[in-house]
PASEBA-1860 file (N, C-alpha, C; in nm, 3 decimals):
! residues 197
1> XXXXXXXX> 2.237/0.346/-2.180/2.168/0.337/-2.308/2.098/0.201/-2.317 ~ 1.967/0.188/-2.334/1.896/0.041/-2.325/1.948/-0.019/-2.475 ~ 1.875/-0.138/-2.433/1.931/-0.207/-2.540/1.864/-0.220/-2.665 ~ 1.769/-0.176/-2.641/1.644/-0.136/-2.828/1.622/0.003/-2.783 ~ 1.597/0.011/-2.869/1.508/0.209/-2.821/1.363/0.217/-2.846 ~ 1.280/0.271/-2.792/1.180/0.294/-2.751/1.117/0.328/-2.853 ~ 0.971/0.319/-2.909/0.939/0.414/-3.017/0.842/0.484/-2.954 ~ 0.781/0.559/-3.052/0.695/0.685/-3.000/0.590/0.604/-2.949
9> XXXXXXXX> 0.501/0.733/-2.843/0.398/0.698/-2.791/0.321/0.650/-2.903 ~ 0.323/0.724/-3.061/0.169/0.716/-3.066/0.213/0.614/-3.198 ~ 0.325/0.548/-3.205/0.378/0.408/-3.308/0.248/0.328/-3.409 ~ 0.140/0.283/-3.265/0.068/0.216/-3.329/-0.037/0.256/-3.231 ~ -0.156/0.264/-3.320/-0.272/0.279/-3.266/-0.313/0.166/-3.163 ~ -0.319/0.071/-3.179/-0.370/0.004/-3.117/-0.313/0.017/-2.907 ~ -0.198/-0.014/-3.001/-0.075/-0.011/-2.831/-0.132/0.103/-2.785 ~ -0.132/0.251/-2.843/-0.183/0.336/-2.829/-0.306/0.356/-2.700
17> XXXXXXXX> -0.359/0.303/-2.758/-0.512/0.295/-2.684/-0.522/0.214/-2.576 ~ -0.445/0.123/-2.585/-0.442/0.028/-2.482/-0.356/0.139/-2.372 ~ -0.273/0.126/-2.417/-0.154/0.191/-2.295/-0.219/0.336/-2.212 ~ -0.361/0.377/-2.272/-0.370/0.464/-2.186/-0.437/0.439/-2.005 ~ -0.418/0.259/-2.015/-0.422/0.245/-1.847/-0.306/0.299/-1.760 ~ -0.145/0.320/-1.852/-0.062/0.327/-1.750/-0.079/0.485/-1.726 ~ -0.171/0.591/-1.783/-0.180/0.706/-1.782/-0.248/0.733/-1.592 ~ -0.328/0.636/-1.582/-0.358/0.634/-1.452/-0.263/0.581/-1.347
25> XXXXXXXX> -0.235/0.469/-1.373/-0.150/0.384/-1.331/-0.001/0.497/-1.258 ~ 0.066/0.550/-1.319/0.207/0.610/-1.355/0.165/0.747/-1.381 ~ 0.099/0.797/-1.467/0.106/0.968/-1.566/0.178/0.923/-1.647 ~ 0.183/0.824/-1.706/0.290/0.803/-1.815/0.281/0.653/-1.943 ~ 0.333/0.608/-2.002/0.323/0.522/-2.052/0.483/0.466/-2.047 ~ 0.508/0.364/-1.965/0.648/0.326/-1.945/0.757/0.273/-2.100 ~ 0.852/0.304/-2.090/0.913/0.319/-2.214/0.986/0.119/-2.180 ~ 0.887/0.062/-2.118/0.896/-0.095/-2.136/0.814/-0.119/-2.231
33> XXXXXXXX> 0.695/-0.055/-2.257/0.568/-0.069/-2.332/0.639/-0.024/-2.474 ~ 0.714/0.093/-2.464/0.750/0.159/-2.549/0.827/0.046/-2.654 ~ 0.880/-0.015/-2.573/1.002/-0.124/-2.623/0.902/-0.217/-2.694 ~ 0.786/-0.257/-2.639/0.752/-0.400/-2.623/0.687/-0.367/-2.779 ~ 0.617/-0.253/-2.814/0.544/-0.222/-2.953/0.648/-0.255/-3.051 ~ 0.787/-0.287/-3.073/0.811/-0.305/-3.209/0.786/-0.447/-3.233 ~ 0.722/-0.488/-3.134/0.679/-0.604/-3.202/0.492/-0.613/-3.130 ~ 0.431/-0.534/-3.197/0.254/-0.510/-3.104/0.187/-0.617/-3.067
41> XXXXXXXX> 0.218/-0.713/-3.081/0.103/-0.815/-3.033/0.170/-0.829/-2.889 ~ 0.325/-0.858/-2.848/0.361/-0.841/-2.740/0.298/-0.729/-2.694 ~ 0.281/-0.622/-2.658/0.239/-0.489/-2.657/0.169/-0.503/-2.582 ~ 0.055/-0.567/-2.670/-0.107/-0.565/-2.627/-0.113/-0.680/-2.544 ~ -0.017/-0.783/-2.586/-0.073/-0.925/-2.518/-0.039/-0.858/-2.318 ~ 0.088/-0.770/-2.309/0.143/-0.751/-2.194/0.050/-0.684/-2.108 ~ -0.031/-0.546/-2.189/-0.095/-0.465/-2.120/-0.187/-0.524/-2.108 ~ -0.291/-0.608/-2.176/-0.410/-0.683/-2.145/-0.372/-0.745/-2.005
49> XXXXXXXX> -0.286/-0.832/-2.013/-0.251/-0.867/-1.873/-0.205/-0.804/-1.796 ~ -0.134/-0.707/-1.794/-0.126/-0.626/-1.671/-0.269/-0.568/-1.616 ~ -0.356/-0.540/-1.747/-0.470/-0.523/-1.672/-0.552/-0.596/-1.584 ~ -0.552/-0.732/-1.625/-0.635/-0.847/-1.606/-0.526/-0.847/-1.434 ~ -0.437/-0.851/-1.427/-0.383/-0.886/-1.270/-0.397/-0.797/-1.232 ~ -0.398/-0.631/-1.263/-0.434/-0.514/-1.192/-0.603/-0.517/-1.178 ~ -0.645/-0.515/-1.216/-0.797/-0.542/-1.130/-0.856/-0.602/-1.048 ~ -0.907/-0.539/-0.949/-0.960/-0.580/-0.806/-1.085/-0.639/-0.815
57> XXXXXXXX> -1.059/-0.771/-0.834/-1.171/-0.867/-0.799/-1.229/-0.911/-0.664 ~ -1.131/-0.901/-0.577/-1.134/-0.958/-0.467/-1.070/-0.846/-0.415 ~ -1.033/-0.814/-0.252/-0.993/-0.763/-0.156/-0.859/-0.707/-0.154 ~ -0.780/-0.753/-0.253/-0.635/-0.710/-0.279/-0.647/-0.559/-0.300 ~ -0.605/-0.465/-0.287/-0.639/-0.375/-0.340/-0.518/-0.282/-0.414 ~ -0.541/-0.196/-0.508/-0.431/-0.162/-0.572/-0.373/-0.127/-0.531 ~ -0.336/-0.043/-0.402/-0.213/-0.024/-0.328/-0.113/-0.104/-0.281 ~ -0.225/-0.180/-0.209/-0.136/-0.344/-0.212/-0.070/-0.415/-0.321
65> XXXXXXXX> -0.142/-0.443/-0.446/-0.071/-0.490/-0.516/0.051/-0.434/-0.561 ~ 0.058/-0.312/-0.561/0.194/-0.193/-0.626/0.300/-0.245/-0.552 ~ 0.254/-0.257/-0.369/0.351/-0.302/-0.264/0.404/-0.434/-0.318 ~ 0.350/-0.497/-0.344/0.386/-0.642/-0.391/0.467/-0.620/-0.489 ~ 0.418/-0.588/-0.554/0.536/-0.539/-0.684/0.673/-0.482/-0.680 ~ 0.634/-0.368/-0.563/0.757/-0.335/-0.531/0.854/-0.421/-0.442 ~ 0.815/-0.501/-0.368/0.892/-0.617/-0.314/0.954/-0.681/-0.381 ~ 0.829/-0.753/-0.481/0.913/-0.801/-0.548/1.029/-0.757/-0.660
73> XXXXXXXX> 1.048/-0.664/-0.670/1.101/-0.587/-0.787/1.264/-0.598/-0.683 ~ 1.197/-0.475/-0.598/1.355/-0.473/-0.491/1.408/-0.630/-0.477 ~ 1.355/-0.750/-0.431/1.391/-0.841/-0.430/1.472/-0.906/-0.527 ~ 1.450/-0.895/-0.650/1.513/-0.921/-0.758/1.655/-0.830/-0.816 ~ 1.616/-0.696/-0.781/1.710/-0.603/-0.830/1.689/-0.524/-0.937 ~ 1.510/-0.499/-0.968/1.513/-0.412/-1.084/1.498/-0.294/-1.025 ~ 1.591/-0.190/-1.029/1.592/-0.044/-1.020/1.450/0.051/-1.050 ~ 1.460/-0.031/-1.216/1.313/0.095/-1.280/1.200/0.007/-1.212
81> XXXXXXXX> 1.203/-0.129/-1.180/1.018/-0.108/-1.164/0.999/-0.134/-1.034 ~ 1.133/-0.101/-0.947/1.084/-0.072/-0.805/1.032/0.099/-0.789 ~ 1.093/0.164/-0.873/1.083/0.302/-0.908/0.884/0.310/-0.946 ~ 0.871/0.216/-1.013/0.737/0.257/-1.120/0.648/0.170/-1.001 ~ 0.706/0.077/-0.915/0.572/0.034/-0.867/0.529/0.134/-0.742 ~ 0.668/0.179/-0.636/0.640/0.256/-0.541/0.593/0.381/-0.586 ~ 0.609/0.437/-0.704/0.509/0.581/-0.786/0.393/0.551/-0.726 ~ 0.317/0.393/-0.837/0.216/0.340/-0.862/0.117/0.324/-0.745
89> XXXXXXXX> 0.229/0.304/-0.603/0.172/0.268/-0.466/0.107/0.404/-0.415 ~ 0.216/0.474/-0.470/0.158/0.603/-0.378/0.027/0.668/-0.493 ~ 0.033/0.656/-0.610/-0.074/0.707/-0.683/-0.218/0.647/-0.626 ~ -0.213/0.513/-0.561/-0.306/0.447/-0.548/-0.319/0.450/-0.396 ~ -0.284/0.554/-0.295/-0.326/0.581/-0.148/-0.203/0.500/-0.109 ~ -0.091/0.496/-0.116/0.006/0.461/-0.047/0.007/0.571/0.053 ~ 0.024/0.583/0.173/0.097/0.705/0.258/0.240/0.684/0.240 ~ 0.309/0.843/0.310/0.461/0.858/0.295/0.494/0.748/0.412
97> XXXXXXXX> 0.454/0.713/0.499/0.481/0.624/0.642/0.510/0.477/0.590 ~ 0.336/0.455/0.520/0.350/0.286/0.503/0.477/0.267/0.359 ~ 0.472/0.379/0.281/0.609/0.349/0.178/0.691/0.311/0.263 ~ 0.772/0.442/0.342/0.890/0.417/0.380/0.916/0.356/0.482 ~ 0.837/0.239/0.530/0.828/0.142/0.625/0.822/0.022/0.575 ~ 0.842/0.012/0.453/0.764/-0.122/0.396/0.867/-0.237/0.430 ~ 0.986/-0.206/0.456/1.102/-0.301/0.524/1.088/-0.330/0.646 ~ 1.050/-0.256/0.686/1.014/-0.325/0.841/0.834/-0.357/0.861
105> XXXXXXXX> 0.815/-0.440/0.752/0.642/-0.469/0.776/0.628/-0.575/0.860 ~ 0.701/-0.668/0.936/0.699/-0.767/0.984/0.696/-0.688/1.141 ~ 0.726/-0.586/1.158/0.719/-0.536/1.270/0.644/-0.406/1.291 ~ 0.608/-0.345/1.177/0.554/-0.299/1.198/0.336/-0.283/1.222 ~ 0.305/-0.169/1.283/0.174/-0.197/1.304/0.115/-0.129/1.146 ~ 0.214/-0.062/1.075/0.109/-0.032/0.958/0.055/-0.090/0.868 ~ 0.082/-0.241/0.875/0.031/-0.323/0.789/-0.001/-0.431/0.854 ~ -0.146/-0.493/0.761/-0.241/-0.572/0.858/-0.149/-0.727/0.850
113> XXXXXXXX> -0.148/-0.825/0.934/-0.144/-0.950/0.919/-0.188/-0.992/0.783 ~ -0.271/-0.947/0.749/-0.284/-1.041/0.557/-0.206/-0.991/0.483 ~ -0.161/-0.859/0.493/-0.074/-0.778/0.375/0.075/-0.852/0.419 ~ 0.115/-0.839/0.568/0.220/-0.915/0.589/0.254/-1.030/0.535 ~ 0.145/-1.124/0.577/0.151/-1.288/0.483/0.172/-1.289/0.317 ~ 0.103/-1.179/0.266/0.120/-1.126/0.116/0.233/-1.105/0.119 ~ 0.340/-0.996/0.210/0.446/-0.956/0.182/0.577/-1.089/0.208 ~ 0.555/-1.185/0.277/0.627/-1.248/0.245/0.617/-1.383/0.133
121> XXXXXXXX> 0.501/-1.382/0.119/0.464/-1.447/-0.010/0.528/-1.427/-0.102 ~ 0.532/-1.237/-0.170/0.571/-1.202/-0.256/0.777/-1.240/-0.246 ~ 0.784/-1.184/-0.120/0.976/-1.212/-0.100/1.005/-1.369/-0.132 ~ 0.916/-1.452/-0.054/0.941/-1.615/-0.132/0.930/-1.686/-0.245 ~ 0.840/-1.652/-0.308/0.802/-1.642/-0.473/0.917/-1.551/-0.565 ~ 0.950/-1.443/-0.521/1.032/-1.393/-0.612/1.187/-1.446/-0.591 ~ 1.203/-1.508/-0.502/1.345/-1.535/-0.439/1.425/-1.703/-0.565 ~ 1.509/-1.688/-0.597/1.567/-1.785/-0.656/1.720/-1.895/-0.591
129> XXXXXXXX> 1.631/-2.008/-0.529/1.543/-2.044/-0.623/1.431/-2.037/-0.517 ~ 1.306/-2.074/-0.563/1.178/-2.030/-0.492/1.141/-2.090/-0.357 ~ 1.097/-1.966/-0.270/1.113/-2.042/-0.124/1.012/-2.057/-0.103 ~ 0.924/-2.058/-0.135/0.781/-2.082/-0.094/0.762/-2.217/-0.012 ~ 0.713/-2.211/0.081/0.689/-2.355/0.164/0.577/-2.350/0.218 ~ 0.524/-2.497/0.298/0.426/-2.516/0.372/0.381/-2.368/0.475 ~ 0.442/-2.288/0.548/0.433/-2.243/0.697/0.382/-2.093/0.593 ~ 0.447/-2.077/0.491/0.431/-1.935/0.409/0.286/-1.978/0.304
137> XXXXXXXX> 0.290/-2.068/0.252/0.143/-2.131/0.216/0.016/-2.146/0.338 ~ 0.067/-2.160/0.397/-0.061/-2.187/0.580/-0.098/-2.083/0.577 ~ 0.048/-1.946/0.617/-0.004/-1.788/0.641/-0.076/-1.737/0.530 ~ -0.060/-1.783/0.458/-0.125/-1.688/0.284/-0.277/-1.799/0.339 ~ -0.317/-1.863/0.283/-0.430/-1.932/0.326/-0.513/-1.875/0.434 ~ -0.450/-1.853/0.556/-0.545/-1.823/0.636/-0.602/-1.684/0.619 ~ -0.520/-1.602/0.512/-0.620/-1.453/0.534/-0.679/-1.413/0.396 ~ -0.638/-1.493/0.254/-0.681/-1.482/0.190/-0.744/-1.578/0.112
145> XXXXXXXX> -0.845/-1.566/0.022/-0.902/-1.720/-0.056/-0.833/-1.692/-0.195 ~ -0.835/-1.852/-0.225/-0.768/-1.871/-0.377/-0.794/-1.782/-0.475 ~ -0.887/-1.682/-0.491/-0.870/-1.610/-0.626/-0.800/-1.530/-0.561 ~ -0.786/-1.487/-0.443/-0.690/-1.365/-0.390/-0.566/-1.385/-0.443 ~ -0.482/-1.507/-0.354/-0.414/-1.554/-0.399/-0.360/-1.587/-0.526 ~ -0.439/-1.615/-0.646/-0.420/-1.625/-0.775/-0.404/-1.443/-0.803 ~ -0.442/-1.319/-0.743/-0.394/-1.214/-0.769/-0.310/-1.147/-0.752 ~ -0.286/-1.207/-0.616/-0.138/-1.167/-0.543/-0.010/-1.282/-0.654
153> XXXXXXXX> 0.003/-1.389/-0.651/0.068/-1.439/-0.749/0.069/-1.402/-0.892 ~ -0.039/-1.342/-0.950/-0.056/-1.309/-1.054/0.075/-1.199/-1.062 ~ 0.053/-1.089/-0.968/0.125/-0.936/-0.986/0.258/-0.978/-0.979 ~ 0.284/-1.036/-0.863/0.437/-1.141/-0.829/0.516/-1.171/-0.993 ~ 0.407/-1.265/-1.065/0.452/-1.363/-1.167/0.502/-1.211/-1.278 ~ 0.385/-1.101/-1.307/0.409/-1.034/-1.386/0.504/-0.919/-1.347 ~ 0.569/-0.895/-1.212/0.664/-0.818/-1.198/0.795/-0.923/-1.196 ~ 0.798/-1.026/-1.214/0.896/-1.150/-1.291/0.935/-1.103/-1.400
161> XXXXXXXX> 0.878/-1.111/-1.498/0.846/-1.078/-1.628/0.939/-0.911/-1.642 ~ 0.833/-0.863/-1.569/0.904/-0.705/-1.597/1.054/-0.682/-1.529 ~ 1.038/-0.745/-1.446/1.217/-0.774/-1.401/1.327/-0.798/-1.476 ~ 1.309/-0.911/-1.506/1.376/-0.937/-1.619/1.374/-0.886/-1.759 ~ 1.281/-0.782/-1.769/1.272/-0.754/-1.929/1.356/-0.617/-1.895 ~ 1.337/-0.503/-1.792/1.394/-0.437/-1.797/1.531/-0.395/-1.727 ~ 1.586/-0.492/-1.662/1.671/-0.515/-1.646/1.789/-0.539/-1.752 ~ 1.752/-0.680/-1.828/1.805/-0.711/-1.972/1.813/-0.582/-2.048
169> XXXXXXXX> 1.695/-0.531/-2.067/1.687/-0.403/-2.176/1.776/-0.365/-2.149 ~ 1.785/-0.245/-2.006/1.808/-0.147/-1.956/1.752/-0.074/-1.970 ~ 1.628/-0.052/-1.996/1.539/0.033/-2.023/1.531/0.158/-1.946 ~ 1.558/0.266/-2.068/1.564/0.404/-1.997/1.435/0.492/-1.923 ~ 1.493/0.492/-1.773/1.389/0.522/-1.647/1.301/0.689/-1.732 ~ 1.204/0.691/-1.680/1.138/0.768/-1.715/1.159/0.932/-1.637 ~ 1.150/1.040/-1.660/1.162/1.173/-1.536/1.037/1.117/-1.413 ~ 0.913/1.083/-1.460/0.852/1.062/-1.337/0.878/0.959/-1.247
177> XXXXXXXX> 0.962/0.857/-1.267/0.970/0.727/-1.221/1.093/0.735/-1.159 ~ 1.226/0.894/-1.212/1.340/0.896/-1.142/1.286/0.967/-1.048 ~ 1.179/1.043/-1.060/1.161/1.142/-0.975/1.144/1.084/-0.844 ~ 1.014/0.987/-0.853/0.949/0.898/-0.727/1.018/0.777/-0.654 ~ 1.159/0.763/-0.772/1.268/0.670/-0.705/1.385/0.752/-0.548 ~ 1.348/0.886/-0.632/1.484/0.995/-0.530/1.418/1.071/-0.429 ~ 1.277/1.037/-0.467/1.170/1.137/-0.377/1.142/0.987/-0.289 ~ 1.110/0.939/-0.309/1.011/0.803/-0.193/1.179/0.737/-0.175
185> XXXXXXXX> 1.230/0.660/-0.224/1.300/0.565/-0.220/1.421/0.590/-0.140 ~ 1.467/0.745/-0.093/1.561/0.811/-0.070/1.658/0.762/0.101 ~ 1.531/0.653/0.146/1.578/0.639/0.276/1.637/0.470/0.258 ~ 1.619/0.432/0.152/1.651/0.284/0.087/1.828/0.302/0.039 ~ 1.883/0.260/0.085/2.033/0.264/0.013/2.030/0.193/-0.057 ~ 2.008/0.130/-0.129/2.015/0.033/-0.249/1.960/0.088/-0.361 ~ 1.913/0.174/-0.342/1.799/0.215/-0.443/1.869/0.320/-0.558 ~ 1.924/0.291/-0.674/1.964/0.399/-0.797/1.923/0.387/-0.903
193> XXXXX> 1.914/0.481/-0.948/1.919/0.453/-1.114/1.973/0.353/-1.185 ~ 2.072/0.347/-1.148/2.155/0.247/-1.250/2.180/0.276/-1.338 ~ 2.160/0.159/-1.425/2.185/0.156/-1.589/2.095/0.214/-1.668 ~ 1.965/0.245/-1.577/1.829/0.261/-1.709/1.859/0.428/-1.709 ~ 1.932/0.458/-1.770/1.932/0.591/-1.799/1.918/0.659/-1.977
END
């Protein structure tokens, strides 16, 4: 049982309208959003920025970023938004291969040298306390330029955020988000529901 309850989709217009990015995003409007409207300016302030770091300015591309997310999420230990980002990955051209490989990206050939340097970017940045160093700053540098970087950190910083918010909550997992946790995630032992039920 989370720890506030959710209100309806359609609470407030505004949130409303906004939230219909996670309709692409997910098929859904995550019942974090749901939470975040009883107080709307959080709401809006969250989804504006999720938008603003979800848009591809540069070369990152949304698949990638979902991956990032989901790193970082697993890294931390949030159940639901490793659930909502690997959905998110595959909504956005993830294959079933590069999902369920994403642990072995350091060895594997399905991911390029820049996504790699991204992927451990994201594991050092999310890690507490933060490991980020010179040799993981060099690799990020050499394949991407600073606004990249400011996007890849961006998604990092805001699956921080969502880590901790739904975690704390417990925010109750969604049917599509348990679905894509037991369907994709199934070869991950770590990977449950948990508490967000």
């Amino acid at each position: 049982m989370p720890l506030v309850t959710p209100l309806a989709t359609d609470e407030n217009e505004d949130v409303t309208k906004l939230a219909e990015f996670f309709n692409e995003t997910l098929g859904f409007c995550p019942n974090s959003v749901l939470t975040m409207q009883r107080r709307p300016a959080i709401a809006k302030a969250f989804i504006n920025l999720n938008m603003a770091v979800m848009a591809n300015e540069g070369s990152v591309t949304s698949e990638q970023k979902r991956l990032i997310g989901y790193i970082t999420s697993a890294n931390t230990g949030c159940r639901y938004c490793e659930a909502h980002t690997i959905l998110a990955a595959e909504r956005y051209g993830g294959t079933d291969e590069r999902l369920a490989n994403i642990w072995s990206f350091r060895e594997s050939d399905l991911y390029t040298p820049a996504e790699k340097a991204a992927f451990e970017f994201a594991l050092a940045a999310s890690s507490v306390p933060n490991a980020v160093d010179d040799l993981i700053s060099a690799e990020l540098h050499e394949y991407w330029d600073d606004g990249e970087i400011v996007e890849i950190l961006g998604v990092i910083s805001l699956f921080g955020y969502l880590n901790r918010w739904n975690d704390s909550m417990g925010t109750t997992m969604e049917t599509g988000a348990v679905d894509a946790g037991e369907r994709l995630l199934k070869d991950n032992s770590t990977w449950v529901r948990g508490k967000h039920v």
